[in-house]
C-alpha positions as CSV (number, residue, x, y, z in Angstrom):
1,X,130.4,88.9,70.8
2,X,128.8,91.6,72.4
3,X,126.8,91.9,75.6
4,X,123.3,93.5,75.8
5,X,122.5,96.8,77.4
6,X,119.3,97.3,78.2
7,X,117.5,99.8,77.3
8,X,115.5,102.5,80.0
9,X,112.2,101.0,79.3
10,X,113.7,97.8,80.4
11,X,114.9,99.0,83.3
12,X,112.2,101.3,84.4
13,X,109.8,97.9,83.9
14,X,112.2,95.9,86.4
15,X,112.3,98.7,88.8
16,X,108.6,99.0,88.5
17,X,108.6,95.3,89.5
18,X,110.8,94.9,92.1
19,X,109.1,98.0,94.0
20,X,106.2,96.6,93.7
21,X,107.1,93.9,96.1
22,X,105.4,92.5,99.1
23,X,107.8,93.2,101.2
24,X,108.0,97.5,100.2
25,X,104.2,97.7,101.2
26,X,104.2,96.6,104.4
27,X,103.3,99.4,107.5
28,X,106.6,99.7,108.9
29,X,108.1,102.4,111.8
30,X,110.5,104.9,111.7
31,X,112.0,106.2,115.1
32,X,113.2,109.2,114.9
33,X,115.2,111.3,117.3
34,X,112.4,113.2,118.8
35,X,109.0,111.0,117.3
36,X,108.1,107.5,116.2
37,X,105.7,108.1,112.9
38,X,103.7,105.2,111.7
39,X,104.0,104.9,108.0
40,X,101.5,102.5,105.5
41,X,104.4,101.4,104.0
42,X,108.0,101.6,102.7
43,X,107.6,103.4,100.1
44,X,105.6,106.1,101.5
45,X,108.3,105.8,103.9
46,X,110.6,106.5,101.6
47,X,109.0,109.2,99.4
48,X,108.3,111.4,103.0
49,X,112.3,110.7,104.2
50,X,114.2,110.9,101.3
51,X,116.1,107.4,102.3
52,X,116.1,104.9,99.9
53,X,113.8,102.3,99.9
54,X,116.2,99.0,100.1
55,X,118.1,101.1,103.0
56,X,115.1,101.0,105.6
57,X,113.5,97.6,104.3
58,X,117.4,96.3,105.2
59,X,117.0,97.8,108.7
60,X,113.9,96.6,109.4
61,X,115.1,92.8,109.0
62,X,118.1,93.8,111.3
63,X,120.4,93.9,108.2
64,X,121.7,97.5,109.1
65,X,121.1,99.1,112.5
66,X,120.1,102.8,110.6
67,X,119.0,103.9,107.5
68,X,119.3,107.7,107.7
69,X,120.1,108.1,111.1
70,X,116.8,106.6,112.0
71,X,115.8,103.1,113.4
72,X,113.0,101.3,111.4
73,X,111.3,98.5,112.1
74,X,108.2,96.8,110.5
75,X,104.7,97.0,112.3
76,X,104.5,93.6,114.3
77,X,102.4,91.0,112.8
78,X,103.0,87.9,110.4
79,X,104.9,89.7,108.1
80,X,107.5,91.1,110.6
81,X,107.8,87.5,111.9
82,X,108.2,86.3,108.2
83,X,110.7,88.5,106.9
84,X,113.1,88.6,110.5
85,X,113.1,85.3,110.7
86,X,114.1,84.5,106.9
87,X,117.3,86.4,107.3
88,X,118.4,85.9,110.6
89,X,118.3,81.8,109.9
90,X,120.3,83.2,106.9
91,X,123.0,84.7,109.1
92,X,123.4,82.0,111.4
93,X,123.8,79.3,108.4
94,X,126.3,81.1,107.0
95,X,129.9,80.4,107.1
96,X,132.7,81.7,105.1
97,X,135.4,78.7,103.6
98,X,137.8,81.1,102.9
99,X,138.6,84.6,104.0
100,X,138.5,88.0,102.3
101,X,142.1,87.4,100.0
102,X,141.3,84.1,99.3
103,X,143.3,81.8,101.7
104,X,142.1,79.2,103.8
């Protein structure tokens, strides 16, 4: 039996997808040490910065504090209330039934 590996075309079209997400084009706000910049979204953010996209979509939930020694955060509006309310209802339902090595 053997297990598929998919080819760079396949992956390249899944990439392609998943960046084209919502959630990545959304104006979002990086503070950095000596400026806030407004940016249309996080891509742009991330082609200007050099951090990865998932890295500064994660800390504009509150998922991470900083993604490249930078705070993000999304432009307030529906969206922001959207996406920071999804996870932190996420983090409060969540328990762990058994710890790290597997005992209870």
């Amino acid at each position: 039996m053997s297990l598929h590996q998919p080819t760079p075309e396949e992956i390249g079209a899944k990439l392609k997808k998943k960046q084209q997400q919502r959630k990545f084009h959304l104006p979002v706000i990086g503070h950095f040490a000596d400026r806030s910049v407004l940016f249309n979204s996080i891509m742009q953010a991330s082609e200007v910065t050099g951090i990865h996209y998932s890295l500064i979509f994660e800390a504009c939930i509150g998922k991470i504090f900083k993604a490249g020694n930078v705070v993000w955060e999304y432009q307030k509006g529906n969206h922001y209330i959207k996406y920071k309310a999804y996870y932190i209802n996420v983090q409060d339902k969540y328990t762990r039934y058994q710890t790290f090595n597997g005992w209870t």
